[in-house]
C-alpha positions in Angstrom: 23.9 -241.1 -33.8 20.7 -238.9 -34.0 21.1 -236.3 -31.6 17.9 -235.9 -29.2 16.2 -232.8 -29.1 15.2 -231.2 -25.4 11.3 -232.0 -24.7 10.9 -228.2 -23.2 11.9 -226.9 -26.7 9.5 -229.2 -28.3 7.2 -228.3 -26.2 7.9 -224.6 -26.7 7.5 -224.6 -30.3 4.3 -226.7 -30.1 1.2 -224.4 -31.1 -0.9 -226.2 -29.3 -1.3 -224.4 -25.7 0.0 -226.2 -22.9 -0.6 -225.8 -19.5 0.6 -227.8 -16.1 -1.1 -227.4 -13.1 -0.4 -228.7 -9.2 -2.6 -230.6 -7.4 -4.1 -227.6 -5.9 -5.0 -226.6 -9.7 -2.5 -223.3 -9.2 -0.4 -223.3 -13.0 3.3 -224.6 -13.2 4.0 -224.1 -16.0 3.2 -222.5 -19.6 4.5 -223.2 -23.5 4.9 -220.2 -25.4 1.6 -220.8 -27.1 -0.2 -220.6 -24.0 1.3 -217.4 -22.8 0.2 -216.1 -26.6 -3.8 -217.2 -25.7 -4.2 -216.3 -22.6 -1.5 -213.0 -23.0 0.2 -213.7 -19.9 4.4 -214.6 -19.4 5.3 -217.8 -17.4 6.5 -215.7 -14.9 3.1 -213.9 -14.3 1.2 -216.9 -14.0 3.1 -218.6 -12.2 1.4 -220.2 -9.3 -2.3 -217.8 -9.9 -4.8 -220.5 -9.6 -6.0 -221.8 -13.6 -9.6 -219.9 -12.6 -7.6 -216.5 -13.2 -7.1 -217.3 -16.7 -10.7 -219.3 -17.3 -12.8 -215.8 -16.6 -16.4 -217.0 -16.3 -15.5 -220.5 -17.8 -16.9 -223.1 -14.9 -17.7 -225.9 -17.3 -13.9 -226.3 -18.1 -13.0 -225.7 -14.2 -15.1 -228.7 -13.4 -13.7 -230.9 -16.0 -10.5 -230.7 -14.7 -11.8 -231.3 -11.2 -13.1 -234.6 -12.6 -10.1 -235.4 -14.2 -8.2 -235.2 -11.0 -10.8 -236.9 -9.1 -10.9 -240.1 -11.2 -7.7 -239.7 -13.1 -9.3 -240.3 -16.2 -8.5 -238.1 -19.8 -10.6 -236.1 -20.9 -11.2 -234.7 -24.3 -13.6 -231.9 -24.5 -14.6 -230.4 -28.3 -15.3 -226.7 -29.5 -15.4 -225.4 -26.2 -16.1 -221.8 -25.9 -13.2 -219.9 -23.4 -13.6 -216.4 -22.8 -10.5 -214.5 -23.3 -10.9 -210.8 -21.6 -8.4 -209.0 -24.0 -10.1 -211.0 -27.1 -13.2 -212.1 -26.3 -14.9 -215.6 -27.2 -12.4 -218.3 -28.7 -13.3 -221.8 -29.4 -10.9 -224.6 -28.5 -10.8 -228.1 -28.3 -9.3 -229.4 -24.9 -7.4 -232.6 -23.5 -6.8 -233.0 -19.7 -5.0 -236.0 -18.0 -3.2 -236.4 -15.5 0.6 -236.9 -15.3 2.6 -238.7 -12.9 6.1 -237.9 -12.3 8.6 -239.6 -10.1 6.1 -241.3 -8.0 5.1 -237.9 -6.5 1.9 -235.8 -6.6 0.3 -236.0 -10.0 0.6 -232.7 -12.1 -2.4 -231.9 -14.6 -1.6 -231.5 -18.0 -4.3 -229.2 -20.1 -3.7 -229.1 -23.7 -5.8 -226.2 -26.1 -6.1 -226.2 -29.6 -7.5 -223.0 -31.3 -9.8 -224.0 -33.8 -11.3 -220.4 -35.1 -7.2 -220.2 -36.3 -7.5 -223.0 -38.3 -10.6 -222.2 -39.5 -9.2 -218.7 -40.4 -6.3 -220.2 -42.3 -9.0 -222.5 -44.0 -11.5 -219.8 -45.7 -8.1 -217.6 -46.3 -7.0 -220.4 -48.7 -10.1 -221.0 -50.2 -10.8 -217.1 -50.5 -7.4 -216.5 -52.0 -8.4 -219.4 -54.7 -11.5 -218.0 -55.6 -10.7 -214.3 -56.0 -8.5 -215.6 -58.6 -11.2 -217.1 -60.5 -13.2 -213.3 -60.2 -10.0 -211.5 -61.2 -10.2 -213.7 -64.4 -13.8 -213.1 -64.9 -13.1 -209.8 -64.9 -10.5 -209.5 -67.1 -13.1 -211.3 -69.3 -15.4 -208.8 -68.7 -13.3 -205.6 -69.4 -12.1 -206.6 -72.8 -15.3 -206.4 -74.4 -16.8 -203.2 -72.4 -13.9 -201.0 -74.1 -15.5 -202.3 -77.3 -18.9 -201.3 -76.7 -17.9 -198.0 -75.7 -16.3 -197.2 -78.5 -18.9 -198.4 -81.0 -21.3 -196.1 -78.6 -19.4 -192.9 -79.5 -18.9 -194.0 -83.3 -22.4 -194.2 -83.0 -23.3 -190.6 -81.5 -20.9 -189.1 -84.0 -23.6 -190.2 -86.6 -26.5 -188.9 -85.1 -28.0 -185.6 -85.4 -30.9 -186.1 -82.6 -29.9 -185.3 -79.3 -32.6 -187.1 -77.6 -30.7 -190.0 -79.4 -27.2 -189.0 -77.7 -28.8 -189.1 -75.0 -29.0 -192.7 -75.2 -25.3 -193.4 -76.4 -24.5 -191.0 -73.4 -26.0 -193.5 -70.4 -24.2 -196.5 -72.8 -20.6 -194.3 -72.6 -21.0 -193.4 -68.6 -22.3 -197.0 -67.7 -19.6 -198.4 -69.7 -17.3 -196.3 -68.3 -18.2 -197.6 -64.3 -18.3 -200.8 -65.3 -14.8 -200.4 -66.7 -13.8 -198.8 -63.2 -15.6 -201.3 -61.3 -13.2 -204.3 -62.9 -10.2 -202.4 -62.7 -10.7 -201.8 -59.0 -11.3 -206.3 -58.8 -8.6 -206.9 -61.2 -6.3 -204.4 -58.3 -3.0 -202.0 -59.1 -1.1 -203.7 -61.4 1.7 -201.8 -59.0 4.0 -204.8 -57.9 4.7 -204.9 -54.0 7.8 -203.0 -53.3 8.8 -204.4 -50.3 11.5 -203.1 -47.9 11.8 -203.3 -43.9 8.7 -201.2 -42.4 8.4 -200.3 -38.8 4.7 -201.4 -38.4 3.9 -198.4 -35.9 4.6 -196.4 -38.3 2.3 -197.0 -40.6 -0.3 -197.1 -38.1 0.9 -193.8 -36.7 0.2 -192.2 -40.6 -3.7 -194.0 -40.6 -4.1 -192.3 -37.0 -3.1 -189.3 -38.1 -5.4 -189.2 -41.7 -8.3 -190.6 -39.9 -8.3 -188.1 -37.0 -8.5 -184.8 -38.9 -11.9 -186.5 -41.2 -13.8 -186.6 -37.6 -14.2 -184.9 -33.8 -13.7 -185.7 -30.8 -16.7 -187.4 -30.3 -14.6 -190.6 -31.7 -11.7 -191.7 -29.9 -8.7 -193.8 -31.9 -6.5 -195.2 -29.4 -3.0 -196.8 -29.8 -2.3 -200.4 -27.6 1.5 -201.2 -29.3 3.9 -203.5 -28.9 7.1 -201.6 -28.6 8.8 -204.7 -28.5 7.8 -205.9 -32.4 10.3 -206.1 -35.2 10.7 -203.9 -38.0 8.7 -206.0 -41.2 9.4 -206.4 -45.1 6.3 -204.8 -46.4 5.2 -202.0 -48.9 4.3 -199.2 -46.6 2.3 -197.3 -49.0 0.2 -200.9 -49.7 -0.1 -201.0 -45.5 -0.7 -197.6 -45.3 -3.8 -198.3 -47.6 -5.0 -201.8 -46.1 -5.7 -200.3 -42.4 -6.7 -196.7 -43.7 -9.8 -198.9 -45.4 -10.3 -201.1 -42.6 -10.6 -198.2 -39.7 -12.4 -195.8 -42.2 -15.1 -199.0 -42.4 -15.0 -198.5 -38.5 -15.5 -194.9 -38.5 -18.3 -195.1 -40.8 -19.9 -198.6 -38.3 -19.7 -195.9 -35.4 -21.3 -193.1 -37.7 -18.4 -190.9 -36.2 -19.2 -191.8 -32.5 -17.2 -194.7 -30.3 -13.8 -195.7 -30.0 -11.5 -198.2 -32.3 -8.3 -199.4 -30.6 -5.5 -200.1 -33.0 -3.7 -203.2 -31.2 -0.2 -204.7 -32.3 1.2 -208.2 -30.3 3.6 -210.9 -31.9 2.1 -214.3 -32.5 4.1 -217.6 -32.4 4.1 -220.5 -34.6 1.9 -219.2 -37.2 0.7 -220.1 -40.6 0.4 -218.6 -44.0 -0.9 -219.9 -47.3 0.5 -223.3 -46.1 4.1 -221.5 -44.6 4.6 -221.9 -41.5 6.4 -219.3 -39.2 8.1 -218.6 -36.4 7.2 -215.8 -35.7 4.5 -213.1 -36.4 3.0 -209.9 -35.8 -1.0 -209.4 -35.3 -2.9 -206.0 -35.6 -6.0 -205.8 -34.4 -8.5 -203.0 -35.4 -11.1 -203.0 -33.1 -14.4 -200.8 -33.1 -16.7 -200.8 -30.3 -19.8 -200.5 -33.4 -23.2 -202.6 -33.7 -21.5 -205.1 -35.3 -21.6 -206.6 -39.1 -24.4 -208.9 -39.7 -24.4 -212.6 -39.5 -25.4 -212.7 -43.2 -22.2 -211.0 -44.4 -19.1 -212.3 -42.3 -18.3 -215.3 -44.6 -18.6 -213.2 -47.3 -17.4 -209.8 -46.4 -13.5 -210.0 -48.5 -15.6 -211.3 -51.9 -16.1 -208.5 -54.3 -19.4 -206.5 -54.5 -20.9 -207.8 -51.3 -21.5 -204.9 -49.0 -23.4 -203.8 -46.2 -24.3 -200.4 -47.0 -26.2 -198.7 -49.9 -24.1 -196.5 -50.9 -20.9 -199.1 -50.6 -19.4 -200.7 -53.5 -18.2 -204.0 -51.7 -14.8 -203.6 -53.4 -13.3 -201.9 -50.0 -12.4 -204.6 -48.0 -11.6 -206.9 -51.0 -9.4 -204.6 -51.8 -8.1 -205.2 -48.1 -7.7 -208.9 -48.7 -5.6 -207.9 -51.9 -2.9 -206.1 -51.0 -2.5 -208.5 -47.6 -2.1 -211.4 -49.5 0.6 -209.3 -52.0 2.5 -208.7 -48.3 2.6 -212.2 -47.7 -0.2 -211.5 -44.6 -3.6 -213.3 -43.7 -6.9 -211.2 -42.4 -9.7 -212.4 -40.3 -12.0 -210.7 -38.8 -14.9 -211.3 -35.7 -18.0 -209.7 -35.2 -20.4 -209.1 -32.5 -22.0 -205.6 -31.2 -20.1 -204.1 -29.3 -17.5 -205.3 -30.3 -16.0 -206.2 -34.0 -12.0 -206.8 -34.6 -10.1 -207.0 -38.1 -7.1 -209.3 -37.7 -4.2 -208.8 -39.9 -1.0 -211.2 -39.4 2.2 -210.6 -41.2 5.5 -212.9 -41.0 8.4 -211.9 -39.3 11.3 -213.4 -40.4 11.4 -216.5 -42.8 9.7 -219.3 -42.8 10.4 -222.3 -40.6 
């Protein structure tokens, strides 16, 4: 006979966010998901009225007042939530009402994070496409180490040295092009993966970014003390934040604050894995912003924002994430701009 699983630990590993509210729209209870969105325990919560976790949000207040006026579901798309220690999410939304032992009706909201999805989404189809530009490139540097060599056979047979000059620009711009796809094909250095205490490694990138500027720029640590060690190749994570904060340094032109933010995630997903568990570091800068234009494109090769940039920095980033089993994301807005990075911890479900 098939054994019957309890509903609260269905409900617990669901990651959809569900939340149960009395009459009196005070919460009753929260899934673990829910506790992860609005980064607050059951136990905190517990019986705060729902408007201290929808900051600002009366559109979604009034729903479920309608909901529990004509006890009628409700399903509500890409609605906006502001989250204080995150800032804007988009969610879609179910409310109805549930009846239990003939007693005052509860009100069930459900919340599904759809910039996660999305996230996971242009991940994949990143990943798939920088494999098509690491092949390109390989393309490309096979022949370039031709043409620099016929260059200096060349040179060797002239006597003009007006006419070197020439085969000299051929040599040094064959030369950076040569860099250039080595940097998009990446280290050919595999991943040598071992259990890394992710503080850590953010504790080194602190440290290297503090003595490059003043004290007019303040890095400040938010940690989880709580989070589990990680396999991961330190030196590779060392790398992937020490780009992503230097990025910020340079957005704040030396002047501002980044906070460096660890928290576990539940129920997450990677390159079609799914996990228990997970562990999120944020980099956040409190900059202009990166423009419109570039935030889809930003983890592609060449694209960049600056003049003097290569645009190989933060694809570079995306790289050595993906080599670590991790996902990055990022959201943008001045004032505030945050670099997501999500590892596994543990194995996968």
């Amino acid at each position: 006979m098939t054994t019957l699983l309890p509903c609260q630990d269905i409900i617990e590993n669901l990651t959809t966010a569900v939340v149960v509210m009395d009459s009196a729209l005070r919460v009753n209870t929260l899934n673990s998901s829910a506790e992860v969105l609005f980064e607050v325990s059951q136990r905190q919560a517990a019986s705060i009225p729902i408007q201290s976790l929808l900051v600002g949000d009366n559109d979604l207040l009034s729903s479920l007042k309608r909901v529990q006026q004509t006890g009628q579901a409700l399903v509500e798309r890409e609605v906006t939530l502001y989250i204080p220690s995150s800032g804007e999410i988009i969610v879609d939304c179910a409310i109805k009402l549930v009846e239990i032992d003939k007693s005052e009706p509860y009100i069930l909201l459900e919340l599904a994070q759809l910039d996660f999805q999305q996230r996971i989404s242009r991940d994949e189809s990143l990943h798939t496409q920088q494999q098509v530009l690491r092949g390109l490139a390989h393309e490309i540097k096979n022949p370039l180490g031709g043409l620099r060599g016929a260059a200096q056979l060349l040179e060797r047979q002239l006597d003009s040295e007006e006419l070197k000059e020439y085969t000299a620009i051929i040599i040094s711009e064959a030369d950076r092009l040569q860099n250039l796809m080595t940097k998009m094909l990446g280290s050919h250095h595999q991943s040598e993966q071992a259990l890394v205490n992710i503080h850590e490694v953010l504790q080194r990138v602190r440290h290297l970014v503090s003595v490059e500027v003043d004290n007019r720029l303040v890095i400040k640590g938010d940690y989880d003390p709580s989070i589990p060690d990680l396999y991961a190749d330190f030196d590779q994570l060392v790398q992937i934040f020490l780009n992503i904060v230097r990025n910020a340094v340079q957005a704040l032109n030396g002047v501002g604050k980044i906070t460096i933010r660890t928290r576990v995630q539940r129920n997450i997903s990677i390159d079609q894995k799914r996990y228990r568990l997970g562990v999120v570091i944020d980099i956040e800068d409190n900059g202009p912003g990166i423009q419109k234009s570039l935030q889809e494109s930003m983890f592609f090769p060449l694209v960049t924002g600056r003049a003097e940039g290569t645009g190989l920095g933060l694809y570079l980033v995306q790289n050595l994430t993906q080599r670590n089993n991790g996902m990055i994301s990022c959201s943008s807005q001045p004032g505030c701009t945050i670099f997501s990075v999500i590892f596994p911890l543990g194995e996968t479900e």
